[in-house]
C-alpha positions in Angstrom: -51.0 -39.5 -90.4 -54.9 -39.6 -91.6 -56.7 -42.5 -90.4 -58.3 -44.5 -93.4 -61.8 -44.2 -93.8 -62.6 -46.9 -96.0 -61.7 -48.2 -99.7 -63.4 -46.9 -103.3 -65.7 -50.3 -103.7 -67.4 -48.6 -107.0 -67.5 -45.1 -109.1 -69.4 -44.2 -111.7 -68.1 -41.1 -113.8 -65.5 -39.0 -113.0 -64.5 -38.4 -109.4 -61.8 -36.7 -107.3 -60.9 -36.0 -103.9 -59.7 -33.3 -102.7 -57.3 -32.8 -99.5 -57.5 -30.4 -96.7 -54.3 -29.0 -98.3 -56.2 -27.8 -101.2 -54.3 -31.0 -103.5 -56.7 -33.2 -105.8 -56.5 -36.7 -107.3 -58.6 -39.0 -109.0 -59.8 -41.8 -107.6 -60.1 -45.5 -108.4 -61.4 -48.6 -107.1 -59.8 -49.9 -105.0 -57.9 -46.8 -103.1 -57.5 -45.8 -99.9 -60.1 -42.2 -98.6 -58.7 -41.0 -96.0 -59.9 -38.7 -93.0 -60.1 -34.4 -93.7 -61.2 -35.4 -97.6 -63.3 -33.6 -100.1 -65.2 -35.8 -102.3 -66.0 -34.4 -105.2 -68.1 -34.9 -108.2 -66.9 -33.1 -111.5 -69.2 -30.9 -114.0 -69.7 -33.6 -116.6 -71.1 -36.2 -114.0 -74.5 -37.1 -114.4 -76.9 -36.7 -111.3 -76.9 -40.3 -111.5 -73.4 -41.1 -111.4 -72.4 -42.4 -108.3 -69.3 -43.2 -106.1 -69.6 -46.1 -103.5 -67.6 -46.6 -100.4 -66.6 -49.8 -98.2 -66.4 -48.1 -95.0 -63.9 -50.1 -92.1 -66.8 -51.2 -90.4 -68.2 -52.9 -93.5 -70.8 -50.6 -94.6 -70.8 -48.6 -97.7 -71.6 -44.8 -98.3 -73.4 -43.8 -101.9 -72.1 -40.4 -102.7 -74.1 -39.3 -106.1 -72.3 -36.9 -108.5 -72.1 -33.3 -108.6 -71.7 -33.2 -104.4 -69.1 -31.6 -102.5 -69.5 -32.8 -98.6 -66.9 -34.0 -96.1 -65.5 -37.6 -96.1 -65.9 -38.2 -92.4 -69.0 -38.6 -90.1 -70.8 -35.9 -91.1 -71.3 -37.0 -94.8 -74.8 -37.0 -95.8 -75.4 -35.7 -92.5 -76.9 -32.4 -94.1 -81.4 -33.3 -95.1 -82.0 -34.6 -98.2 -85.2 -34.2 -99.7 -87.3 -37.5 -99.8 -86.7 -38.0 -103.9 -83.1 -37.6 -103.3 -83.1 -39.9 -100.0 -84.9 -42.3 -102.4 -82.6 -42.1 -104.9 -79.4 -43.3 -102.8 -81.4 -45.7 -101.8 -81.8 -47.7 -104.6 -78.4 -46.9 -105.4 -77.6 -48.6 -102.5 -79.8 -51.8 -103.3 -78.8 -52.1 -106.7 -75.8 -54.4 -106.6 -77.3 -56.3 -102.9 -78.8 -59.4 -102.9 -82.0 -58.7 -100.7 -86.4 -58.7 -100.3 -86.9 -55.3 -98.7 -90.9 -54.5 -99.1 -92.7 -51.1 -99.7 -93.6 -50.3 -96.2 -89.8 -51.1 -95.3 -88.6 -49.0 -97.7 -90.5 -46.3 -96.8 -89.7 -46.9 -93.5 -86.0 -46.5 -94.3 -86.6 -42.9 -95.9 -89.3 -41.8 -93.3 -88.0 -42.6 -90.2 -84.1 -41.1 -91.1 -85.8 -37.2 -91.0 -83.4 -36.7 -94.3 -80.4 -37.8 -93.1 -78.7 -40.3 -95.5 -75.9 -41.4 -93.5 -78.9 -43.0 -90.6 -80.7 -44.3 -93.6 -77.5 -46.1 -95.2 -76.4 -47.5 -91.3 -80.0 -48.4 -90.7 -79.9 -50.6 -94.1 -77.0 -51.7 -93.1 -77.4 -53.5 -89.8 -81.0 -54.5 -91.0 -79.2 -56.8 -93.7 -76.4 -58.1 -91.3 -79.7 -59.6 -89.6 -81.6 -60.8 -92.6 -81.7 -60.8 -96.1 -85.6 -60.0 -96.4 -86.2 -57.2 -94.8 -89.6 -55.9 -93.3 -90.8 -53.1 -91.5 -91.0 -55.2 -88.4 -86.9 -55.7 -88.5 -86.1 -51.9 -89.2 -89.0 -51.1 -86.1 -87.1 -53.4 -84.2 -84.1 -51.7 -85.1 -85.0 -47.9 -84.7 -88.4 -47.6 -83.0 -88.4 -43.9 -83.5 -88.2 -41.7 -86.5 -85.1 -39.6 -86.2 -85.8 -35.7 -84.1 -82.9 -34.0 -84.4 -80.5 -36.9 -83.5 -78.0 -36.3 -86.2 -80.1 -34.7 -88.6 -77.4 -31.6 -89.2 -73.5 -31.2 -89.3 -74.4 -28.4 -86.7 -76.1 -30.8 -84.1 -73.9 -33.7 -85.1 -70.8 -32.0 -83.3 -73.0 -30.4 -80.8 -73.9 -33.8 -79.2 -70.3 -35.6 -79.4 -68.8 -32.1 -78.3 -71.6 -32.3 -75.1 -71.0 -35.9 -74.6 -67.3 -35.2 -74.2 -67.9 -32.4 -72.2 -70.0 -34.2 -69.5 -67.3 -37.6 -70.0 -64.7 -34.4 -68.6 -66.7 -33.0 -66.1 -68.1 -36.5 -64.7 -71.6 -36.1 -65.0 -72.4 -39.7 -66.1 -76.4 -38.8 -66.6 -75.3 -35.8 -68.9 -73.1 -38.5 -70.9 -75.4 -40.9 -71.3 -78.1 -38.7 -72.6 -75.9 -37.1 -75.0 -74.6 -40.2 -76.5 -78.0 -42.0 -76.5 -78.9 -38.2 -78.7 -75.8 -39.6 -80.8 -77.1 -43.2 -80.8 -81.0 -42.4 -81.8 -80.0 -40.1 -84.6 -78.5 -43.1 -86.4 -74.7 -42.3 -84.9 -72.1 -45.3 -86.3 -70.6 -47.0 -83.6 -66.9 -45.8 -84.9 -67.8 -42.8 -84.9 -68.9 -42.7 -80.9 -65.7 -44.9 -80.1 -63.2 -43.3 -81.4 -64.3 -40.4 -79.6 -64.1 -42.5 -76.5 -60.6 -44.0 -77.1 -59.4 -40.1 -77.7 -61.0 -39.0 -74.4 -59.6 -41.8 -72.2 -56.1 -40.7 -73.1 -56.3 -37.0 -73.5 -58.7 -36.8 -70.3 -57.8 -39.6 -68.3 -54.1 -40.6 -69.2 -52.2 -42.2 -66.7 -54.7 -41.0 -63.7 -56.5 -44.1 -64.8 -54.5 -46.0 -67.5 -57.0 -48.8 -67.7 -59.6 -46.4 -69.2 -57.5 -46.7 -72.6 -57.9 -50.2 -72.5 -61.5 -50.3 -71.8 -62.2 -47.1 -74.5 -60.2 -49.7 -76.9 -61.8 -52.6 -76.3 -65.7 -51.1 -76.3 -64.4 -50.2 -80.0 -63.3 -53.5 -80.9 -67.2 -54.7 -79.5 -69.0 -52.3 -81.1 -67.4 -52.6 -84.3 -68.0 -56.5 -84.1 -71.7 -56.5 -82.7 -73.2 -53.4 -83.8 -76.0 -52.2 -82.9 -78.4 -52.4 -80.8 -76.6 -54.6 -78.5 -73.8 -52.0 -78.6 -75.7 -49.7 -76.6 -75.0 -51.5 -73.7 -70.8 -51.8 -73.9 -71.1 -47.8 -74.9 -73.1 -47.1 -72.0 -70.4 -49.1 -69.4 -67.7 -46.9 -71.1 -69.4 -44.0 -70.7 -70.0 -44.7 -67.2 -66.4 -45.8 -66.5 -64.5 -43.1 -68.4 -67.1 -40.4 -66.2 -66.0 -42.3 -63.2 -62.6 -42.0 -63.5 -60.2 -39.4 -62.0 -58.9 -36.7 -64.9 -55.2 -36.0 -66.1 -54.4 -34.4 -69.6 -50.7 -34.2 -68.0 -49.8 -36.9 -71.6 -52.1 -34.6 -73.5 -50.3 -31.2 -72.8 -46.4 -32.9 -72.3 -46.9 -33.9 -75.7 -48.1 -30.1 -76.8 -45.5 -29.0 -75.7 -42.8 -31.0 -77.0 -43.9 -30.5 -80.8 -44.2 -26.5 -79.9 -40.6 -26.6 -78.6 -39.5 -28.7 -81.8 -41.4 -25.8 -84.0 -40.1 -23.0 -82.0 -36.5 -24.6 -83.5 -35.3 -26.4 -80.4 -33.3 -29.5 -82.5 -30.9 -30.8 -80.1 -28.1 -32.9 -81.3 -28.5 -36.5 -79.9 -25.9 -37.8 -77.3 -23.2 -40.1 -78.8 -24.2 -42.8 -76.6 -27.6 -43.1 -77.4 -26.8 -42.9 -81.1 -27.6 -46.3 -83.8 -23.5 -46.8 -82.6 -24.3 -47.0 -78.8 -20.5 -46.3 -77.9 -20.3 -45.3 -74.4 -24.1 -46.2 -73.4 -24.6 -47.5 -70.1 -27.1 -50.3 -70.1 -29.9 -49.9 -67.1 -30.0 -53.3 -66.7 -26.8 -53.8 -66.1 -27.2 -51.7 -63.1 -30.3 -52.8 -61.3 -32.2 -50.8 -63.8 -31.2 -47.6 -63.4 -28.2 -45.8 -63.7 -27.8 -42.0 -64.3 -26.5 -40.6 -67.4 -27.3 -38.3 -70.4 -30.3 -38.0 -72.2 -30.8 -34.7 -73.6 -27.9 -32.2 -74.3 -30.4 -29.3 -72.4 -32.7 -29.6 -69.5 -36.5 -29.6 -70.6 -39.2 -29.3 -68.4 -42.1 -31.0 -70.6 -44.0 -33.3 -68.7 -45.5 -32.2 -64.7 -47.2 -35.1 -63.4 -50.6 -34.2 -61.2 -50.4 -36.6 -59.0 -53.6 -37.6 -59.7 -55.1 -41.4 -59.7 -52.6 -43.4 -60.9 -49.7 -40.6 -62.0 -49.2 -40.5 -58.3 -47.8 -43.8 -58.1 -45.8 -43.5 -61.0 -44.5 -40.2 -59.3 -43.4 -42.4 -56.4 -42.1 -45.0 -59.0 -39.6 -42.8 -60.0 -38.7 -41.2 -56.8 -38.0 -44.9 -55.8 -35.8 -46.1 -58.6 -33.7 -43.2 -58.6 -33.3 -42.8 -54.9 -32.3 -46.6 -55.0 -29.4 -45.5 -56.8 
């Protein structure tokens, strides 16, 4: 199932969305955009009609008509000109209570190289610190104008693809640099951690099950604080998840169950395990484990490495079977 990106706050004109499945439907305030979506902007919408979205982590994304971009990170990632940057920009502020002066606004435009997205998050955490904004605050904010952070789609999954990368081959330096590319270029946090969460358990696993819980947890911070101080809890993930000894033992079991269950492999479930439970044997009834069937054929999906962590839960099992 798609995650949820956020809720339609606003829409002027007629919008759809389009799936990755090649399916369309209109949308209206109030409904759930999801993940692998197409916004789109029909003919008869002005260049001024605009569709606004309540992002999850409280933000909202101007998308003006007659676009076709990608609902997920990388929209508005592609450079706007500085008339159109200015235009979602005032978009943006129309319905906001908030002082934002000349040089500030400029500022905004300027220093996001013609990336919308870092203008929009920029704006964003600026008024989660004040209502009147100056150039002082956005400074203070983002001391540099935006290289080539996030500026493209191309460089955009470049960096995270890098960052994930070194978090594999545990080269902290390499990680950090990359995601402090990711951070600079305007980056959201979710975007960052949910990359971090996916790692721990597709890279780490049960070598170092405790990396799932930190990779959580740093998105729970970051989604709370924001940035800048968010810097800070990304950079001890980063450092942790580099640090920790690798398994993708859950990450290809899993591969290859589904492959099996395409490939036509539908066993017919044991009678005891059934909703009826006649016959089951109850495992703590017997110490906690007690032998009997699980599967109606032998499959081999899961080889632990016997790295980290999986090697105690290798001996785990040896244990509570050979107890038996």
């Amino acid at each position: 199932m798609l995650s949820i990106i956020g809720k339609i706050k606003s829409a002027s004109g007629l919008f759809s969305i389009k799936s990755s499945d090649g399916s369309e439907r209109k949308v209206t305030v109030g409904e759930n955009v999801y993940e692998k979506e197409m916004i789109v902007g029909e003919q008869k919408n002005s260049p001024k009609d605009s569709l606004v979205l309540l992002l999850n982590d409280g933000s909202e994304l101007v998308v003006l008509g007659n676009t076709k971009q990608l609902l997920d990170s990388s929209l508005l990632s592609e450079a706007f000109t500085k008339e159109e940057m200015n235009k979602i920009l005032h978009i943006a502020l129309k319905d906001i209570e908030i002082t934002i002066i000349e040089d500030a606004l400029e500022y905004l435009i300027t220093s996001s190289s013609g990336d919308a997205r870092a203008m929009l998050t920029l704006l964003n955490f600026a008024y989660k610190v004040s209502k009147d904004i100056d150039i002082n605050l956005l400074k203070e904010l983002r001391e540099n104008v935006i290289g080539d952070g996030v500026s493209s789609s191309d460089t955009h999954y470049d960096l995270a693809s890098a960052m994930i990368k070194s978090l594999r081959g545990s080269n902290i330096d390499a990680a950090l640099y990359y995601m402090s590319r990711l951070i600079n270029g305007g980056e959201s946090v979710d975007f960052i951690t949910r990359r971090l969460v996916i790692f721990a358990s597709e890279d780490i696993g049960n070598a170092n099950p405790n990396a799932l819980n930190l990779a959580v947890n740093t998105m729970i911070a970051c989604n709370k604080i924001g940035y800048p101080e968010s810097r800070i809890i990304l950079s001890q993930c980063a450092i942790y998840l580099a640090s920790s000894p690798k398994s993708n033992s859950a990450y290809k079991a899993v591969n290859k169950a589904l492959e099996e269950i395409k490939a036509g492999k539908l066993l017919d479930i044991p009678k005891h395990l059934d909703s009826q439970h006649i016959g089951y044997l109850y495992p703590h009834n017997f110490g906690g484990y007690v032998e009997q069937e699980y599967l109606k054929e032998d499959l081999k999906l899961y080889e632990n490495s016997n790295i980290g962590f999986e090697k105690t839960l290798s001996e785990w099992l040896i244990k509570i079977k050979e107890e038996k």
